[in-house]
N, C-alpha and C positions, 0 to 999 in steps of 0.2 A: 281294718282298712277303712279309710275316711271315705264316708259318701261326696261325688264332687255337687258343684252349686248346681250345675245343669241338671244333673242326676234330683239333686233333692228338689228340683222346681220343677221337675216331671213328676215325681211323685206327690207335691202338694198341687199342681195339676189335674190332677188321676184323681185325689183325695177331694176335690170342691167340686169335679162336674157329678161325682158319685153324690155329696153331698147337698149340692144344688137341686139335682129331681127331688133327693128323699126331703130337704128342708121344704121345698115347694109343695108336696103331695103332704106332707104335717100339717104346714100351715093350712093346706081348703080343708084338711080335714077337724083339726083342732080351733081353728077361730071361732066359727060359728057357735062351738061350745063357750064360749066368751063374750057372744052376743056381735063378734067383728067380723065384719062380712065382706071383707075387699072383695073387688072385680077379678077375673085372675092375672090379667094387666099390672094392677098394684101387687099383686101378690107374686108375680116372678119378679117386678122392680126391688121389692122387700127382700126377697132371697137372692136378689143380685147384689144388694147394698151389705147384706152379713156374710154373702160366697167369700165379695172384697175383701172382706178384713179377715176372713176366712184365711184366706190364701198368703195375707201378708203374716198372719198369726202362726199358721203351719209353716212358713220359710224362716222366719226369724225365729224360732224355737230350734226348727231342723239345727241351723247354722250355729244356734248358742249350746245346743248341746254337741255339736259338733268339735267344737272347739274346747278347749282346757278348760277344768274346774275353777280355776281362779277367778277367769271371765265368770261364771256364771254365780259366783259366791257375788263377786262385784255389783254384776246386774242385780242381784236379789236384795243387795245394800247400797245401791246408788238410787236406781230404781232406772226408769224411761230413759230419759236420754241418755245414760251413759250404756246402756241395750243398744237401742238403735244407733249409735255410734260404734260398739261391735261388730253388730251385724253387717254394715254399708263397708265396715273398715276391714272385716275378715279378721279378727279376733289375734291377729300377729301377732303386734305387739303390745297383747293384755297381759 
């Protein structure tokens, strides 16, 4: 049974706010061994800018494996844009 788009965008949902505290509670913990010492202001900004692409990276993945091998052999040999034209297009008529 295919997971639907609502369904997988609640789940990649679920998967960034989980990932957003722990990415946030890494970074005050691991910078400062790096000598980088954001505010924690910069530092939920910073985990807000890779939650983003977080969330676009787990839906577009859901949806490509979602979909028929053929799309994903294509994606892996077109590369980017013929992915994200998939993805938006619902993999149909790949």
């Amino acid at each position: 049974m295919s997971q639907s788009r609502f369904r997988s965008l609640i789940e990649s949902v679920t998967n960034l706010i989980v990932g957003y505290a722990l990415a946030v509670a890494t970074q005050i913990v691991v910078f400062p061994w790096f000598d980088l010492h954001p505010s924690v202001g910069q530092n939920l900004t910073i985990g807000a800018l890779f939650s983003a692409m977080s969330l676009l990276r787990s839906y577009a993945l859901r949806r490509l494996f979602g979909g028929n091998m053929r799309s994903v052999w294509l994606c892996g040999v077109l590369g980017g844009a013929y992915c994200a034209a998939l993805v938006f297009r619902g993999f149909h008529s790949a």
